[in-house]
Every structure is written in structure tokens, then in C-alpha cells.
C-alpha atoms as one frame of an Amber mdcrd trajectory, in Angstrom:
protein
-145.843  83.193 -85.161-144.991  79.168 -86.170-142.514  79.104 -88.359-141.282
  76.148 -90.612-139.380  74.526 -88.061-142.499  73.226 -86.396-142.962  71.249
 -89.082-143.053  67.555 -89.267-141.487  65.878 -92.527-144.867  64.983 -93.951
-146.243  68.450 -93.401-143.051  69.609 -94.963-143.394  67.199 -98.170-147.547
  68.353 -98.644-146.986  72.290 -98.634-144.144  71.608-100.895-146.680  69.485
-103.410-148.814  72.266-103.105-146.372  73.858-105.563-144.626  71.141-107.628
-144.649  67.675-107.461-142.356  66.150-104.925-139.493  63.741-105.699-137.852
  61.050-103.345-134.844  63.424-103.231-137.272  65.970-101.677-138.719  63.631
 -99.508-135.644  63.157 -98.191-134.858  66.429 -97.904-138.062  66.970 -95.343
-136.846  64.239 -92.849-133.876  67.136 -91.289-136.939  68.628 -89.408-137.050
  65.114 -87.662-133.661  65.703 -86.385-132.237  62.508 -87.970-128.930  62.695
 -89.211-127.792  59.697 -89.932-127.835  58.995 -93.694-129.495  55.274 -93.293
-131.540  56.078 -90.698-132.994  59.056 -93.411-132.968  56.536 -95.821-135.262
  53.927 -93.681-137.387  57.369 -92.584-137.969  59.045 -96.257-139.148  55.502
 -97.446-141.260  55.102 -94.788-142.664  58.454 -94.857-143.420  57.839 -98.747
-145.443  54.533 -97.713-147.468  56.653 -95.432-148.153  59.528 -97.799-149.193
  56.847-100.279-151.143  54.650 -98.041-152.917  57.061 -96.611-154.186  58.988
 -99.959-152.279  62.079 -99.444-150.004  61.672-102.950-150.210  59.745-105.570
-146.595  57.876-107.153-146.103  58.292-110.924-143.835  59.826-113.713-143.862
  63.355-114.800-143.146  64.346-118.405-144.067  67.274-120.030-147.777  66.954
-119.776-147.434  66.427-116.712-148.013  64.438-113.777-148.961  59.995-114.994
-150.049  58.307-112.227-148.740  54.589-112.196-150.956  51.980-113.166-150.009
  50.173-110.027-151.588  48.888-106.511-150.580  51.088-103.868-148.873  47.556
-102.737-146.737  47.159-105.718-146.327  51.019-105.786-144.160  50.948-102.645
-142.714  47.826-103.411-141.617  49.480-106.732-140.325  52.644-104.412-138.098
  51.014-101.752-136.755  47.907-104.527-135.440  50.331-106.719-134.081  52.928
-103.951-132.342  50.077-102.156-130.880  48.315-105.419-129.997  51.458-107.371
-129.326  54.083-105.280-128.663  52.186-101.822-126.875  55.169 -99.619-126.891
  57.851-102.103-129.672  60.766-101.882-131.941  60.245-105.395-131.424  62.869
-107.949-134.652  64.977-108.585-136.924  62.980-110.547-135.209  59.499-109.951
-137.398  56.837-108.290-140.514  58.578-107.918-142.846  61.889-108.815-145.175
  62.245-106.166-148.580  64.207-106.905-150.726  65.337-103.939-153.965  64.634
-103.102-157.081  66.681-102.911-156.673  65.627 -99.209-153.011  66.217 -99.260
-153.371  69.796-100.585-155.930  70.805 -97.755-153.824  69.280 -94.875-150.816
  71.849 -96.682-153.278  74.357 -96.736-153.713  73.675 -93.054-150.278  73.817
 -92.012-150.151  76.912 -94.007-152.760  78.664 -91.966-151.200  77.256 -88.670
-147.928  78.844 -89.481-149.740  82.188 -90.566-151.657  82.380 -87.225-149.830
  85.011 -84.850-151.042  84.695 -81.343
């Protein structure tokens, strides 16, 4: 049986948002399972990780309130841009509270590669 460990970060981050919407906080959270330890080198990874998950349609960047998730009324372009300007001048080293920076919502595409990794991990051989 797989367990979690085999895991990559972006697998990680999409079964979480199967669940609850994912904050950069989280995000960082997933990048251990890529073995990087270094707290910049995280840094550089989580926001790159959050580009990908963006560009490629597997979450969507908003706000969450009590309603719930608000997509931003924003380009995926200046979505990112919004992402890594105000991690790098606000929280530079420091790991983002939950709910700081970003809430990221996935994807109907997102949710079935989670559902996928799901299945993988259930599979005993």
C-alpha cells in the first residue's frame, strides 16, 4: 500500500483542497515531501508551486469569508504577481499565517487529480 509519503507537494496541496481550501501557509507546508529544508529554498518552491497550481487550472486564488470561497477578479498574471509581491514584501522569511496572502479553491480538475492520488494510495498490490 502507497502511503502519503509518495506524494509530491502538489498532490499533497489538491487532496488537501479536496477538504478545505488551501492557504499559502499550507502550501508551504506540502513542499517537506520534496525534501527541501531550507527555509528560502521552501519559500522560492511554495511560490512556485502556487504559480503552477494556478497556471495550470488546478485552484483558483481568492479570499474566503464566511460565504465562502471569492475568487479574485484578477488575470492569472496579476494573480501571481499579487501572490509572490506581497509574500516577499510582507512576510519575506516568515511561514504565512493561515489565511494570509492567499485562499486557494480547487478546481473541478484539481479535485479529480486528488481523487486520483487518493485511489493510488488506496490500491494494495
Amino acid at each position: 500500500m502507497s502511503d502519503m509519503e509518495d506524494r509530491t507537494p502538489r498532490e499533497d496541496v489538491l487532496v488537501g483542497g479536496l477538504d478545505d481550501w488551501a492557504d499559502a501557509g499550507w502550501v508551504y507546508s506540502s513542499t517537506r515531501l520534496a525534501g527541501v529544508v531550507d527555509a528560502e529554498s521552501r519559500r522560492i518552491l511554495t511560490i512556485g508551486l502556487i504559480v503552477e497550481l494556478i497556471v495550470e487550472g488546478l485552484m483558483i486564488p481568492g479570499d474566503v469569508d464566511e460565504q465562502g470561497h471569492h475568487p479574485w477578479v484578477l488575470s492569472r498574471g496579476e494573480a501571481i504577481e499579487r501572490i509572490a509581491r506581497e509574500w516577499l514584501s510582507e512576510w519575506r522569511e516568515e511561514i504565512p499565517t493561515p489565511g494570509a496572502i492567499v485562499w486557494l479553491d480547487n478546481t473541478e480538475t484539481g479535485d479529480a487529480i486528488a481523487r486520483s492520488v487518493l485511489a493510488r494510495e488506496s490500491d494494495v498490490p
